[in-house]
PDB file of the backbone (N, CA, C, O) and the ligand in Angstrom, with CONECT records:
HET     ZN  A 101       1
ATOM      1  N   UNK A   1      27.385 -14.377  -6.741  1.00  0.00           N
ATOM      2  CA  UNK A   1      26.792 -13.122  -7.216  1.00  0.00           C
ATOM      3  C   UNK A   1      25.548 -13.417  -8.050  1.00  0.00           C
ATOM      4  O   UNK A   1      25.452 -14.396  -8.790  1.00  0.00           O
ATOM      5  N   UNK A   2      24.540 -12.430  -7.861  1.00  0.00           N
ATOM      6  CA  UNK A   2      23.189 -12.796  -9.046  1.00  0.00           C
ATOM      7  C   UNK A   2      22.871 -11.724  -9.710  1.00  0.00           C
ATOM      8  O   UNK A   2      22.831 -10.526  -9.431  1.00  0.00           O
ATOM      9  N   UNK A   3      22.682 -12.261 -10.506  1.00  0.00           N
ATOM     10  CA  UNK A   3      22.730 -10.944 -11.894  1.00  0.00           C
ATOM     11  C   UNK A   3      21.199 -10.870 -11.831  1.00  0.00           C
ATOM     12  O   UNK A   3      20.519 -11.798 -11.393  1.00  0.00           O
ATOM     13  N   UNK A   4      20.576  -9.453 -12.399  1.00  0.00           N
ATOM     14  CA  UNK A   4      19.037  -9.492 -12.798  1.00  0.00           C
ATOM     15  C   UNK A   4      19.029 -10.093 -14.402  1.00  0.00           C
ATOM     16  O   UNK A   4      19.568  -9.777 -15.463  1.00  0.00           O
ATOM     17  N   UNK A   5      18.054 -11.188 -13.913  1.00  0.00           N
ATOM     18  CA  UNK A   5      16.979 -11.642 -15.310  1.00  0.00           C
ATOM     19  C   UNK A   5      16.837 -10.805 -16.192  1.00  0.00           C
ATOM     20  O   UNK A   5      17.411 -11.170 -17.218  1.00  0.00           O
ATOM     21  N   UNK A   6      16.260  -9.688 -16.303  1.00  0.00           N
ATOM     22  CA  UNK A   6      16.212  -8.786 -17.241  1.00  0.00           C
ATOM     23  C   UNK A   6      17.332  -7.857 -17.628  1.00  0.00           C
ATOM     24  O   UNK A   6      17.533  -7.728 -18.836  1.00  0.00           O
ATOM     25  N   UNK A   7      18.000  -7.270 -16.886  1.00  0.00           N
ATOM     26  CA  UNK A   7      18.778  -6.317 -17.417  1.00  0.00           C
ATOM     27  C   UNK A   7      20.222  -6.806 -16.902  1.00  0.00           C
ATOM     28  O   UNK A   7      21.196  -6.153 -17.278  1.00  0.00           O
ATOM     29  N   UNK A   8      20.343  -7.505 -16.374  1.00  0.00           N
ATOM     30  CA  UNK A   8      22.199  -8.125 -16.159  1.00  0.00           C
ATOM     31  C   UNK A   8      22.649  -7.533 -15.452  1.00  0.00           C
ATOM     32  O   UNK A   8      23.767  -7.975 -15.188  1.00  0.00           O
ATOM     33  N   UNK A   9      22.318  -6.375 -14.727  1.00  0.00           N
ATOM     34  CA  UNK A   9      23.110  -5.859 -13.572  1.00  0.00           C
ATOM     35  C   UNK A   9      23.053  -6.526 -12.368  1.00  0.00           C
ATOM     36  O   UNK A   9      22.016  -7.067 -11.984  1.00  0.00           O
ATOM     37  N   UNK A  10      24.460  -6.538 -11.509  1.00  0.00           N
ATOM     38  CA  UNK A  10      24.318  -7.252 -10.658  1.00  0.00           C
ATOM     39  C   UNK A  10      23.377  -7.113  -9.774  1.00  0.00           C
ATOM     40  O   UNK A  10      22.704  -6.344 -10.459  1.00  0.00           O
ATOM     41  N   UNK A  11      22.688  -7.236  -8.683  1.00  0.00           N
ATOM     42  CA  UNK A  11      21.916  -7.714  -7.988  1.00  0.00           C
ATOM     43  C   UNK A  11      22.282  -7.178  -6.396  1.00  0.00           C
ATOM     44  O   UNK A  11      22.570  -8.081  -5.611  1.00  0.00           O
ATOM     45  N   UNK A  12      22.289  -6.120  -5.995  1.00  0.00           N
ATOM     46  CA  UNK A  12      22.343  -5.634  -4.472  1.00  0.00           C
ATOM     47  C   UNK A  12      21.500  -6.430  -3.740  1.00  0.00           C
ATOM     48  O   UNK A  12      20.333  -6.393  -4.130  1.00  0.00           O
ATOM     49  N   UNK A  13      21.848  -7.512  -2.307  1.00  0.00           N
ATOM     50  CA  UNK A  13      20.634  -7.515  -1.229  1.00  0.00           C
ATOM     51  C   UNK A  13      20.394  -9.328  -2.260  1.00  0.00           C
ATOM     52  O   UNK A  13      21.025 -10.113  -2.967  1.00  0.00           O
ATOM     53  N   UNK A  14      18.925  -9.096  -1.595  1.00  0.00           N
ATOM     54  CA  UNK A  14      18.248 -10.193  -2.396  1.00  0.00           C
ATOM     55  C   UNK A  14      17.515 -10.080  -4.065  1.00  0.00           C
ATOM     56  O   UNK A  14      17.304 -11.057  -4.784  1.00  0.00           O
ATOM     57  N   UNK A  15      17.317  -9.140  -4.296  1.00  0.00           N
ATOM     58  CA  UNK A  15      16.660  -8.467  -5.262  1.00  0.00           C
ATOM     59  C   UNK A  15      15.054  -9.204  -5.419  1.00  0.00           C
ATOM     60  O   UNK A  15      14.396  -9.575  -4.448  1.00  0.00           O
ATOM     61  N   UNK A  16      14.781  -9.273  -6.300  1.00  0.00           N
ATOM     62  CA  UNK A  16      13.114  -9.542  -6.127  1.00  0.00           C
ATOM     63  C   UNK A  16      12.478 -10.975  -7.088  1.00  0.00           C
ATOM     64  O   UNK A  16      13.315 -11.768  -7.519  1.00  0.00           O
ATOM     65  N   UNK A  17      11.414 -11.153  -7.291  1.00  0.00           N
ATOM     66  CA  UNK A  17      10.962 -12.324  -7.795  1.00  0.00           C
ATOM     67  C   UNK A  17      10.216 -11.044  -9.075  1.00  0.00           C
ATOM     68  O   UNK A  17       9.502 -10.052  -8.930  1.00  0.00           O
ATOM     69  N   UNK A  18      10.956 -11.853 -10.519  1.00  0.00           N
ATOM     70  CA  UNK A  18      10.337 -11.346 -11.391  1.00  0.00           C
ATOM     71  C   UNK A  18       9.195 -11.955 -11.945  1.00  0.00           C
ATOM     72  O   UNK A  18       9.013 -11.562 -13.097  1.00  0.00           O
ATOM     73  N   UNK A  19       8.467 -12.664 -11.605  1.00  0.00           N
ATOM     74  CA  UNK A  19       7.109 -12.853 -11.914  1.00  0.00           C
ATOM     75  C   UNK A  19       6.409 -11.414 -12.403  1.00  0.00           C
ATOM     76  O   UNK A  19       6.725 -10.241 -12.202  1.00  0.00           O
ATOM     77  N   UNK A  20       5.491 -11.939 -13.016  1.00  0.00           N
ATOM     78  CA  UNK A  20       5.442 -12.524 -14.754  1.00  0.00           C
ATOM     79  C   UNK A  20       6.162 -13.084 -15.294  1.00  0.00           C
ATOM     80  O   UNK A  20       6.072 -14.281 -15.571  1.00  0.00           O
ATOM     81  N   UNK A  21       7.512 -11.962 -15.716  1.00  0.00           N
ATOM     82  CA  UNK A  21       8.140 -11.873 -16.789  1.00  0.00           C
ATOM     83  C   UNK A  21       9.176 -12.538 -16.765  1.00  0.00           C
ATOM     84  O   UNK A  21      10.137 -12.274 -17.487  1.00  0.00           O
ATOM     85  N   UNK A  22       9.137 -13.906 -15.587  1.00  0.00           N
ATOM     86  CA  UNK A  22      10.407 -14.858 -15.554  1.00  0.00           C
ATOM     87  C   UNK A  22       9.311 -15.982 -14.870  1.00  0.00           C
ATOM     88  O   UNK A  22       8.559 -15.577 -13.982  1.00  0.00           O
ATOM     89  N   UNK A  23       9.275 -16.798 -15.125  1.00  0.00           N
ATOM     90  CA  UNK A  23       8.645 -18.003 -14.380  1.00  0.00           C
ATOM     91  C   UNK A  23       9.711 -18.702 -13.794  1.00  0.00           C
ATOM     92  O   UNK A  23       9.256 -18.536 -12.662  1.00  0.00           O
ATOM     93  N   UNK A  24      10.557 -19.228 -13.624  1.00  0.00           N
ATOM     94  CA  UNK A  24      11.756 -19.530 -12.916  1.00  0.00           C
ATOM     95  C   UNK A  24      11.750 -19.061 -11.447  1.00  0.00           C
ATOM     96  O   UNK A  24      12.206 -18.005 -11.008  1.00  0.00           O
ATOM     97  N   UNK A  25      11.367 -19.690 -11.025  1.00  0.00           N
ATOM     98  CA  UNK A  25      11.104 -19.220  -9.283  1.00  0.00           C
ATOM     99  C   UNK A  25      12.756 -19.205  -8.847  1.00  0.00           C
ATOM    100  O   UNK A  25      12.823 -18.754  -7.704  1.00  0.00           O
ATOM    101  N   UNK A  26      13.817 -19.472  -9.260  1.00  0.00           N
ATOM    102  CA  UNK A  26      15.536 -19.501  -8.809  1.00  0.00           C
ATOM    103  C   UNK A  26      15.509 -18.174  -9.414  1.00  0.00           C
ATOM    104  O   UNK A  26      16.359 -17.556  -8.773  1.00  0.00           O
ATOM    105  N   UNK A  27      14.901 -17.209 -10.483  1.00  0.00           N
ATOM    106  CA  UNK A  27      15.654 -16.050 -11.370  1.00  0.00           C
ATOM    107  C   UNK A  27      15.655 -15.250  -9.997  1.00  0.00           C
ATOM    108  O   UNK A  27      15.479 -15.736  -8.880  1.00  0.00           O
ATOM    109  N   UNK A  28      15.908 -13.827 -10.340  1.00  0.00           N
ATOM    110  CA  UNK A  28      15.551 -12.500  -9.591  1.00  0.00           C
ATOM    111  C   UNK A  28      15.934 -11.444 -10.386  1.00  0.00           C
ATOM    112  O   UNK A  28      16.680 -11.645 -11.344  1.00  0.00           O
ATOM    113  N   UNK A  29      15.539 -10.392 -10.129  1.00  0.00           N
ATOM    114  CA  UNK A  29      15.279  -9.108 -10.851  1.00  0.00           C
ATOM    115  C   UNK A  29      15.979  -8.271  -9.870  1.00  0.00           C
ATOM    116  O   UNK A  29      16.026  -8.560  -8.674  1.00  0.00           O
ATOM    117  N   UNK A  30      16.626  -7.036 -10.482  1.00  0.00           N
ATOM    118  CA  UNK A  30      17.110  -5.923  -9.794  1.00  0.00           C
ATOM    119  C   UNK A  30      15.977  -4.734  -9.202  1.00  0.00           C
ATOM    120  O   UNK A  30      14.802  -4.854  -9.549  1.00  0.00           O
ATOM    121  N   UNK A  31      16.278  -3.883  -8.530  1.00  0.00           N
ATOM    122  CA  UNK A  31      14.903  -3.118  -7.805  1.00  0.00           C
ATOM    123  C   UNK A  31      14.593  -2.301  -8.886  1.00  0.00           C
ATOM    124  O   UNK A  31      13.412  -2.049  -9.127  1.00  0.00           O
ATOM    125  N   UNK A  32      15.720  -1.738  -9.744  1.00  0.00           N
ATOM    126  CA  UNK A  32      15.048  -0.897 -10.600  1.00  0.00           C
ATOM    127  C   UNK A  32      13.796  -1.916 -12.112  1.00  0.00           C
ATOM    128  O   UNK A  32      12.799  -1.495 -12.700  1.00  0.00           O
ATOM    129  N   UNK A  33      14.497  -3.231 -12.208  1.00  0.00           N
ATOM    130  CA  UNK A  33      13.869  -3.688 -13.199  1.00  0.00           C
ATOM    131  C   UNK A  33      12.202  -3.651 -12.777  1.00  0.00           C
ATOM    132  O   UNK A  33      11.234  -3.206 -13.393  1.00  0.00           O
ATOM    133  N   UNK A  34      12.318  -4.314 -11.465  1.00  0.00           N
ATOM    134  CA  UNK A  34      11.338  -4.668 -10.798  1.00  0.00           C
ATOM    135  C   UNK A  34      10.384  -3.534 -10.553  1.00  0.00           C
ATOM    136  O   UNK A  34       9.197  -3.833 -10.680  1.00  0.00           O
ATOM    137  N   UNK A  35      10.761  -1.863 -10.116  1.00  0.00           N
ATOM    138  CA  UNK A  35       9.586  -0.842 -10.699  1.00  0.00           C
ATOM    139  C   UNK A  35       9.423  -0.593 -11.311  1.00  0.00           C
ATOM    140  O   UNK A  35       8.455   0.160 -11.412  1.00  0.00           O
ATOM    141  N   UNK A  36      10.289  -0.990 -12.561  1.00  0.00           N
ATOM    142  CA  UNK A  36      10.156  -0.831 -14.092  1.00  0.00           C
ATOM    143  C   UNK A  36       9.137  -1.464 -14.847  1.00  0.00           C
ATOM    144  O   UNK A  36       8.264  -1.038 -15.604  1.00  0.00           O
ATOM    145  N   UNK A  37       9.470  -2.593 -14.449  1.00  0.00           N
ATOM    146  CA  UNK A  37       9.020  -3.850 -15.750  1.00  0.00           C
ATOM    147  C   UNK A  37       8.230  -4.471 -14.640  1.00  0.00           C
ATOM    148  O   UNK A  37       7.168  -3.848 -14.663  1.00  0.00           O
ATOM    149  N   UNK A  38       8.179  -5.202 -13.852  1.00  0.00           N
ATOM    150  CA  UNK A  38       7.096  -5.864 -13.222  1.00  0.00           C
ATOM    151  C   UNK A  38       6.366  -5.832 -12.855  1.00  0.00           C
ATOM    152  O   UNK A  38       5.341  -6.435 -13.172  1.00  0.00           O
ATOM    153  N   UNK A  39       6.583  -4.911 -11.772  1.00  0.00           N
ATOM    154  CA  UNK A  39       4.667  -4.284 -11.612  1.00  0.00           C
ATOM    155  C   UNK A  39       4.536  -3.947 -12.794  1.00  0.00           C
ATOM    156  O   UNK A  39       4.045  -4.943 -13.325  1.00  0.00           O
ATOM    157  N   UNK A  40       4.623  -3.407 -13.324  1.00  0.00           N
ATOM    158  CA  UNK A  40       3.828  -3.001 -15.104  1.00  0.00           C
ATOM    159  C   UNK A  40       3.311  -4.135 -15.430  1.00  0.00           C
ATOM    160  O   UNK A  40       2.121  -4.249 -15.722  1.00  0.00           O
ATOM    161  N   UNK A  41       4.092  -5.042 -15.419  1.00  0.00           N
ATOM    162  CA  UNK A  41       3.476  -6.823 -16.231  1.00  0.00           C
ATOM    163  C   UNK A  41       2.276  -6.992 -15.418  1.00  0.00           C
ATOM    164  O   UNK A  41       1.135  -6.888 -15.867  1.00  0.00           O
ATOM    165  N   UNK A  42       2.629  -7.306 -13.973  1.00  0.00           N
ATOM    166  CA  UNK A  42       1.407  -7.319 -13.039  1.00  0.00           C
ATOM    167  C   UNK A  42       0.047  -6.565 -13.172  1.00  0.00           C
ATOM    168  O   UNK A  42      -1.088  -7.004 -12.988  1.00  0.00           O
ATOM    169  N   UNK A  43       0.534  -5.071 -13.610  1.00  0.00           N
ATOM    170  CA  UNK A  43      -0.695  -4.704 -13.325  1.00  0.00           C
ATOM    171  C   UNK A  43      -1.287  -5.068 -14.930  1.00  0.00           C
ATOM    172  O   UNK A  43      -2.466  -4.739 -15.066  1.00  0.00           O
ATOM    173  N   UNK A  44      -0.690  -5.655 -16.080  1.00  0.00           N
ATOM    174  CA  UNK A  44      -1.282  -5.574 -17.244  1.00  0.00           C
ATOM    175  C   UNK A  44      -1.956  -6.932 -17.143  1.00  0.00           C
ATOM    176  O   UNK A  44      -2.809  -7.273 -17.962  1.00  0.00           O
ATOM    177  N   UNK A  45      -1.472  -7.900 -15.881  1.00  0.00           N
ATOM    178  CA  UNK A  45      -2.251  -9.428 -15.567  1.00  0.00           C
ATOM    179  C   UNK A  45      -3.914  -8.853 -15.268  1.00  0.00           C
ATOM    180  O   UNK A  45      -4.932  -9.147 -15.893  1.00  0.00           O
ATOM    181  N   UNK A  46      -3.754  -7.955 -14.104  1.00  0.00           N
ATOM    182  CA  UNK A  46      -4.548  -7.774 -13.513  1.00  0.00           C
ATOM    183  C   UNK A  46      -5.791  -6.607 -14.207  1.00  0.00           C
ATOM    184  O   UNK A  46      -6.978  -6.452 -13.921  1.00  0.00           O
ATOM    185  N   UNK A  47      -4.977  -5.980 -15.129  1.00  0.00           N
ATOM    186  CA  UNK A  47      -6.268  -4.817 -16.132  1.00  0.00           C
ATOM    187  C   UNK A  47      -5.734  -5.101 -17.358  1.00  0.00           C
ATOM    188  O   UNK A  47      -4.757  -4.361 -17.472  1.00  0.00           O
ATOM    189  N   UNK A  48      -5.857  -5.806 -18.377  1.00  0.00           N
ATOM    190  CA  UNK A  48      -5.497  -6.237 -19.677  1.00  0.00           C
ATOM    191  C   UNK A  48      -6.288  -5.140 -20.450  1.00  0.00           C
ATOM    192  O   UNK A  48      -6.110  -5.124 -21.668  1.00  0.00           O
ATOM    193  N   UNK A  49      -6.996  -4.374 -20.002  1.00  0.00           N
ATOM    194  CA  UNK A  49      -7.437  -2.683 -21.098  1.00  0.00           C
ATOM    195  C   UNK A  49      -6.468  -2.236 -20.493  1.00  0.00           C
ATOM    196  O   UNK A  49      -5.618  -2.487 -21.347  1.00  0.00           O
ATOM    197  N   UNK A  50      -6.055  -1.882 -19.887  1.00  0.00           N
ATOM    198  CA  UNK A  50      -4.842  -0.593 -19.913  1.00  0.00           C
ATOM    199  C   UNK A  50      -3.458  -1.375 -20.013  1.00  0.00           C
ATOM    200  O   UNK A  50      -2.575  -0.676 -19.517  1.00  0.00           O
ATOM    201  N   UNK A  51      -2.996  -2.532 -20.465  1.00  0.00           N
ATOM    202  CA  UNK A  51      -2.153  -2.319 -21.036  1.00  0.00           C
ATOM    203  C   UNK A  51      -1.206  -1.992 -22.214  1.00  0.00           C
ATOM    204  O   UNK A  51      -0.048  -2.237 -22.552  1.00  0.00           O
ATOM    205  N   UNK A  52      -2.216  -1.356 -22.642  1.00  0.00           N
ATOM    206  CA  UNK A  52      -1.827  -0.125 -23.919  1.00  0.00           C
ATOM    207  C   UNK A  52      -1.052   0.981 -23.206  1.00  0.00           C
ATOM    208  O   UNK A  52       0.155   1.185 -23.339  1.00  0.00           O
ATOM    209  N   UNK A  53      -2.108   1.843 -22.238  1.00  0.00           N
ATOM    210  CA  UNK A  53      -1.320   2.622 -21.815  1.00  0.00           C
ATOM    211  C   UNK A  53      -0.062   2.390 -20.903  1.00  0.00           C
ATOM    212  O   UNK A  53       0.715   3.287 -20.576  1.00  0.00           O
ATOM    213  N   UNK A  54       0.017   1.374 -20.618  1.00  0.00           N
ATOM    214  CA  UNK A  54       0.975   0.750 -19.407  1.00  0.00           C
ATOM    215  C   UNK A  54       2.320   0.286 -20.419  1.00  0.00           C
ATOM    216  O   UNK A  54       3.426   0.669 -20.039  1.00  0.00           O
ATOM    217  N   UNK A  55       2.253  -0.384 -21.465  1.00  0.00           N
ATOM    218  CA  UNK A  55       3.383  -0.375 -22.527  1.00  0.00           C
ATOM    219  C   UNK A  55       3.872   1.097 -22.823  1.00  0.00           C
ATOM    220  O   UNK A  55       5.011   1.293 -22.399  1.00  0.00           O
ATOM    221  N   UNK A  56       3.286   2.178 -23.448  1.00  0.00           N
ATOM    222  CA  UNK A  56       3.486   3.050 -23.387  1.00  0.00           C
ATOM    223  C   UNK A  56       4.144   3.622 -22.696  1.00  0.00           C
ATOM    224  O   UNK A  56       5.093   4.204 -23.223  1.00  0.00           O
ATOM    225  N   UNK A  57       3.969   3.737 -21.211  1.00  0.00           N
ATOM    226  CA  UNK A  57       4.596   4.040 -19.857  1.00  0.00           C
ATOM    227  C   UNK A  57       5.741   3.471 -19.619  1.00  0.00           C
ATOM    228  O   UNK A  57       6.619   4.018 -18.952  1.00  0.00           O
ATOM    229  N   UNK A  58       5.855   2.246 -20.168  1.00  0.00           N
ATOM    230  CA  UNK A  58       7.471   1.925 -20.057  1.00  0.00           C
ATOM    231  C   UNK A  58       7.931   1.883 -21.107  1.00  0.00           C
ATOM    232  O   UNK A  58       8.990   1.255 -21.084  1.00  0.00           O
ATOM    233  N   UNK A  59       7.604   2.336 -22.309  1.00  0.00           N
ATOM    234  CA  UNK A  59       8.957   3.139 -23.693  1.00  0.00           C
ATOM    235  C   UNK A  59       9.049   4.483 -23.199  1.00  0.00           C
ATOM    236  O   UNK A  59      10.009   5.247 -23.299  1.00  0.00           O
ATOM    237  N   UNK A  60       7.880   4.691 -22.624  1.00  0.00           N
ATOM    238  CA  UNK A  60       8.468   6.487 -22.186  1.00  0.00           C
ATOM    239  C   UNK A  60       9.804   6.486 -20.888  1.00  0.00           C
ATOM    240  O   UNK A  60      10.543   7.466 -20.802  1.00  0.00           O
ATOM    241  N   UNK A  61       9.969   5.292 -19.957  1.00  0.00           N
ATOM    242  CA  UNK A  61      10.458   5.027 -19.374  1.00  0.00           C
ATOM    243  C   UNK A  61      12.042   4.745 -19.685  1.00  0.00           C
ATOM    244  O   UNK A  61      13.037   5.107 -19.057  1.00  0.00           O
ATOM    245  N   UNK A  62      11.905   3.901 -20.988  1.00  0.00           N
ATOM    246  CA  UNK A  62      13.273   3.377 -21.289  1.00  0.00           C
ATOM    247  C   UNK A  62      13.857   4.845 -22.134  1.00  0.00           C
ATOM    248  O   UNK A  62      14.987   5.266 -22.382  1.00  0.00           O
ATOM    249  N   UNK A  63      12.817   5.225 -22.347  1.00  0.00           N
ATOM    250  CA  UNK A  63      13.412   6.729 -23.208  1.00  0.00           C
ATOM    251  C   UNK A  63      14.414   7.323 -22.423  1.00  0.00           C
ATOM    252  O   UNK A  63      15.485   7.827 -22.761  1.00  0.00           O
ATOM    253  N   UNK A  64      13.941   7.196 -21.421  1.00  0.00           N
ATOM    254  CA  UNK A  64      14.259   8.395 -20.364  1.00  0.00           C
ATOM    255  C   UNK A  64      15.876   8.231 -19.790  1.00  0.00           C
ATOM    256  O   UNK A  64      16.711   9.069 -19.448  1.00  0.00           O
ATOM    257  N   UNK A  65      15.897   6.332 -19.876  1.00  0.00           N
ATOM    258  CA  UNK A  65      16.949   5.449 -19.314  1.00  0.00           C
ATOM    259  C   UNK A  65      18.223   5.548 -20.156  1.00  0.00           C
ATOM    260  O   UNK A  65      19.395   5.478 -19.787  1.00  0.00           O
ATOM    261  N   UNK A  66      17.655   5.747 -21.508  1.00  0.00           N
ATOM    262  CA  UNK A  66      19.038   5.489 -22.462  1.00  0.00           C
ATOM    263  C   UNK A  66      19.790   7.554 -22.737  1.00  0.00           C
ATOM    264  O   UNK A  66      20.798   8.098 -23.185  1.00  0.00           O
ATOM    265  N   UNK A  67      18.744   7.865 -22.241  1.00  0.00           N
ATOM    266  CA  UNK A  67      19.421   9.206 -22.514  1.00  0.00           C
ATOM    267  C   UNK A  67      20.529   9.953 -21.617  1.00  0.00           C
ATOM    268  O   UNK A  67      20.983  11.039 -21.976  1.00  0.00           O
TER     269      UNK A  67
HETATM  270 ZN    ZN A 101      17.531  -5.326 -13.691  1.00  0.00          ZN2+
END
């Protein structure tokens, strides 16, 4: 069984490569972490000005998660 890197839930399928936010090419990420949190990291590699608003976008996100 493989758990996600980030959030510990198990892992349906193959789940994904969390790059960035795991360098460990063996980890993997769950699908939700992975539209959550990774592309976000990605796109903050790729436009480092908007990741202000892109942090933002995922506390409004986790807001949404814990409620
Ligand atoms: Zn996860």
């Amino acid at each position: 069984m493989v758990k996600c890197c980030i959030c510990g839930e198990k892992i349906e399928g193959y789940g994904n490569n969390p790059f960035p936010l795991e360098i460990n090419p063996e980890k993997r990420c769950c699908d939700n972490c992975n539209d959550t949190y990774v592309l976000a990291a990605r796109l903050m590699l790729i436009k480092p000005e908007e990741a202000d608003r892109i942090k933002k976008l995922i506390e409004a996100v986790r807001e949404i998660d814990t409620k």
